[in-house]
C-alpha positions in Angstrom: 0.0 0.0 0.0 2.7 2.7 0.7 4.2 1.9 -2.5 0.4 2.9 -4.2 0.8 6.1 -2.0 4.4 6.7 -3.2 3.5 6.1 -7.1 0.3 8.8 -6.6 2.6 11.5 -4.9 5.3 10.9 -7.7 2.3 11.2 -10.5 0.6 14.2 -8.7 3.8 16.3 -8.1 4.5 15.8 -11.8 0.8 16.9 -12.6 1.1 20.0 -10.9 4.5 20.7 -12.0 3.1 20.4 -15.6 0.0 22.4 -15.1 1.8 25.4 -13.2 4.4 25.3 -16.2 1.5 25.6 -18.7 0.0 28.4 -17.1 3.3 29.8 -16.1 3.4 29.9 -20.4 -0.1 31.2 -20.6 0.8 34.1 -18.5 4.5 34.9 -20.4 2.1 35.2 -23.9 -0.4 37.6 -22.0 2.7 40.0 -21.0 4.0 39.6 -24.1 0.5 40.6 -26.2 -0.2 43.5 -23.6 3.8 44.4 -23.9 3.6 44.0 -19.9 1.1 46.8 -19.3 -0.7 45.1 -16.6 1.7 44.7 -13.2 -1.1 41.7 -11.8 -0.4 39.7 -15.0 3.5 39.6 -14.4 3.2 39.4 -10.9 0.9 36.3 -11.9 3.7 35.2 -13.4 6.2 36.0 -11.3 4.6 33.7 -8.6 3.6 30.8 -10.8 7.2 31.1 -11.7 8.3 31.0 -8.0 6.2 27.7 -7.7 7.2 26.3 -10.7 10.6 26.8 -9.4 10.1 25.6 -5.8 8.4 22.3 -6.8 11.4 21.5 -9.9 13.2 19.5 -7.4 11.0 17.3 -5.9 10.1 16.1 -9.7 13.0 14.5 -11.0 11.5 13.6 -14.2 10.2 16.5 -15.2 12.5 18.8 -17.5 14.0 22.3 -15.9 12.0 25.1 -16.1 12.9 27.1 -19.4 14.1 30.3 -17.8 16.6 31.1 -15.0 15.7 29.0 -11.9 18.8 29.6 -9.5 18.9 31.3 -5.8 19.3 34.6 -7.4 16.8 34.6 -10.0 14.7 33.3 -6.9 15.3 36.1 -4.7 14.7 38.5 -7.9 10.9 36.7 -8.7 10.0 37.2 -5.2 10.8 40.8 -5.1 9.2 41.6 -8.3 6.3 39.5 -7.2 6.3 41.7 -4.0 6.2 45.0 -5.9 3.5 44.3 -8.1 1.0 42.7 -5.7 1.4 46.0 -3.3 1.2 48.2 -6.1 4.6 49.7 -5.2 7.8 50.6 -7.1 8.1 50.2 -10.8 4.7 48.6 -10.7 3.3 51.9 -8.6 0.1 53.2 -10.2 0.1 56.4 -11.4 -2.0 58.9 -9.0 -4.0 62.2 -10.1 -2.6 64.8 -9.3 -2.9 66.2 -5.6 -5.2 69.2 -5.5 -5.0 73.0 -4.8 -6.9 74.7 -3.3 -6.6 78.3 -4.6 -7.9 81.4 -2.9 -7.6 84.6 -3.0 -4.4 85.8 -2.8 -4.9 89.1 -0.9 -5.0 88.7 3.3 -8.0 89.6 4.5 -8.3 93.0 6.0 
């Protein structure tokens, strides 16, 4: 029986290594067709890519993922991943402008 519980694990690790790489390559052609204008897309992306990343090892069949997947490249996703789903940094979203109030400019009497 632990064998049939070993076999499933190996099968269902695989599975969602493969699915999470599909939509890890769903979400690349998105910020490619919207030339990255939307920061949740590749922030999307940026996690699925973290996940992808984290679950590579534990799949020893499965091919690498086809970008960088070392510590630094890590550290780099998670940051970027960070940024966009705050809102902050490059992927800030532009403000109006504050408001002034204007009065007139003599002091009253």
């Amino acid at each position: 029986m632990n064998a049939d519980i070993e076999a499933a694990r190996v099968r269902q690790r695989a599975k969602a290594y493969e699915e999470l790489t599909d939509i890890a390559s769903r979400l690349q052609l998105l910020v490619r067709l919207e030339n990255g204008a939307d920061p949740h897309v590749g922030s999307a992306l940026h996690a699925v890519r973290f996940a992808v990343t984290m679950l590579w090892p534990t799949t020893p069949e499965s091919p690498p993922p086809d970008y960088r997947h070392d510590s630094e490249y890590l550290h780099y996703l998670a940051g970027h991943w960070r940024e966009a789903a705050l809102e902050i940094g490059e992927f800030a979203v532009e403000r109006p402008a504050a408001l002034r109030l204007v009065g007139d400019p003599k002091p009253p009497a």
